[in-house]
Kinemage of the C-alpha trace (Angstrom):
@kinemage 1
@onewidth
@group {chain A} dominant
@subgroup {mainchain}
@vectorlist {calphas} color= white
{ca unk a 1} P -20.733 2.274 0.648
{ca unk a 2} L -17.622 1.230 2.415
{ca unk a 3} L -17.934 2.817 5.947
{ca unk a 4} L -21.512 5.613 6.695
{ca unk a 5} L -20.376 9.092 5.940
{ca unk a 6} L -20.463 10.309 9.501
{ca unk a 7} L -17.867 7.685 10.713
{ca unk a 8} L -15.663 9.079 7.468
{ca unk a 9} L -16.009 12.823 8.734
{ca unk a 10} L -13.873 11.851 11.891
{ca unk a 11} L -11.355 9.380 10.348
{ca unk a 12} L -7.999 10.808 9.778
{ca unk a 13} L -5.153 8.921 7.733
{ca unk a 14} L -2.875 7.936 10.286
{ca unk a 15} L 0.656 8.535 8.181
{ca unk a 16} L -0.536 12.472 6.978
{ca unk a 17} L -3.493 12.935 9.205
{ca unk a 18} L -5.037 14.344 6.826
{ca unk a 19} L -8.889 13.082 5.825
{ca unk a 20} L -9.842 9.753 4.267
{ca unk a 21} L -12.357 9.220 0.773
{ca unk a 22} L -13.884 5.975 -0.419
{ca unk a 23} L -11.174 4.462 -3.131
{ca unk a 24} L -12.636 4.420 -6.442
{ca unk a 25} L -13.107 1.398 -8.826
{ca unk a 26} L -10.183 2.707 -10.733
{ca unk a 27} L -7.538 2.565 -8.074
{ca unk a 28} L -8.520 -0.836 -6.583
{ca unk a 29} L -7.794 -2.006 -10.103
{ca unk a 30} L -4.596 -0.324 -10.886
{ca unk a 31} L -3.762 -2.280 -6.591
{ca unk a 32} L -4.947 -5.520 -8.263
{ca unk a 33} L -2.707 -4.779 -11.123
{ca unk a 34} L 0.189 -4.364 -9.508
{ca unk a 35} L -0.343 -6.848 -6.884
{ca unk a 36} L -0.733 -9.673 -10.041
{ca unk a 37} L 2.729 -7.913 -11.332
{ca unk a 38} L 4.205 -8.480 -7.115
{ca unk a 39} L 4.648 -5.218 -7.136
{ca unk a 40} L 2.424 -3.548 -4.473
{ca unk a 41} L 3.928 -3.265 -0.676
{ca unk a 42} L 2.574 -2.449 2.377
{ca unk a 43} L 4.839 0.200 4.176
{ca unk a 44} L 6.843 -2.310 6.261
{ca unk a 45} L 7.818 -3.751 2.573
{ca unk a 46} L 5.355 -6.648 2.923
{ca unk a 47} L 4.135 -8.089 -0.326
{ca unk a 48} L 0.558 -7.846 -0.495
{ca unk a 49} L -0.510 -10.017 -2.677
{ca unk a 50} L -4.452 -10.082 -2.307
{ca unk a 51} L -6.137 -6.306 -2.681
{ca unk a 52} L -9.933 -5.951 -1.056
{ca unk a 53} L -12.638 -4.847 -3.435
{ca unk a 54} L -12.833 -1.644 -1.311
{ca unk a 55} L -10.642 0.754 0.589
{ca unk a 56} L -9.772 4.329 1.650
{ca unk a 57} L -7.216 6.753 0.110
{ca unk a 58} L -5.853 9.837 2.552
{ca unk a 59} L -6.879 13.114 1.127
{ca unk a 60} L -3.050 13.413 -0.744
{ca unk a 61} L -3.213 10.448 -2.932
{ca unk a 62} L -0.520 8.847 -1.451
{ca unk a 63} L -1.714 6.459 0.964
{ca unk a 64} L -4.466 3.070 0.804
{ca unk a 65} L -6.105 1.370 3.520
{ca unk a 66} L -7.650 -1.707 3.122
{ca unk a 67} L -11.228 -2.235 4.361
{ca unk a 68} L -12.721 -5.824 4.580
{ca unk a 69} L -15.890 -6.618 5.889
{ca unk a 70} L -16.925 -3.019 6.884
{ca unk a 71} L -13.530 -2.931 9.013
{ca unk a 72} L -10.926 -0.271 8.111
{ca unk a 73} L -7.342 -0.902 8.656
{ca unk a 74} L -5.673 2.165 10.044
{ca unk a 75} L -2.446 1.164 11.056
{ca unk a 76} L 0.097 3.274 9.770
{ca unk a 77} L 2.749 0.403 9.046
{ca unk a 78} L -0.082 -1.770 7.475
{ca unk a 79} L -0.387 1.746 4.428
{ca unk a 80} L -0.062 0.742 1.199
{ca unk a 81} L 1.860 3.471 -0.354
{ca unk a 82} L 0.207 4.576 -3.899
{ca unk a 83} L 2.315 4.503 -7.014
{ca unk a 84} L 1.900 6.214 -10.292
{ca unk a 85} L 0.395 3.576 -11.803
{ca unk a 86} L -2.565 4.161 -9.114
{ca unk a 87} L -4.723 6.752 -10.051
C-alpha cells in the first residue's frame, strides 16, 4: 500500500480538489512508457524522465502524483497531467 487508507480519506488533489486513489500497475506503466518515448511532463512542462513504481491519480483521471518512499508529492505545479495513452 502506498499511503494507510485513513491518511487517503483526507487527501484532496490539489489542481481539482477532488479525492485521490492508489495508481494502478497499469497506469504507472503506460507513465514509464511515455517517459522512455520523452513524452510525459510535469505541469510546469518539465520532462520527467524517471516515473516511481507508485503514485496517486485525482478522482477525474486527469492528474498523477508521484509518491517515493511513502512521501506524496502534492504540489500542484509538480502534477503530471494524464494522457490517453494512460489508462
Amino acid at each position: 500500500m502506498v499511503l494507510p487508507e485513513w491518511v487517503l480519506e483526507h487527501l484532496r488533489c490539489p489542481r481539482s480538489g477532488g479525492k485521490l486513489f492508489v495508481a494502478s500497475q497499469s497506469v504507472i506503466n503506460g507513465l514509464v512508457q511515455l517517459s522512455r518515448d520523452a513524452k510525459l511532463m510535469n505541469v510546469m512542462g518539465r520532462t520527467i524522465s524517471q516515473v516511481p513504481s507508485q503514485g496517486l491519480v485525482s478522482e477525474n483521471g486527469m492528474w498523477f502524483y508521484p509518491v517515493d518512499e511513502g512521501v506524496a508529492c502534492l504540489l500542484a505545479d509538480e502534477a503530471i497531467e494524464m494522457t490517453a495513452g494512460v489508462q
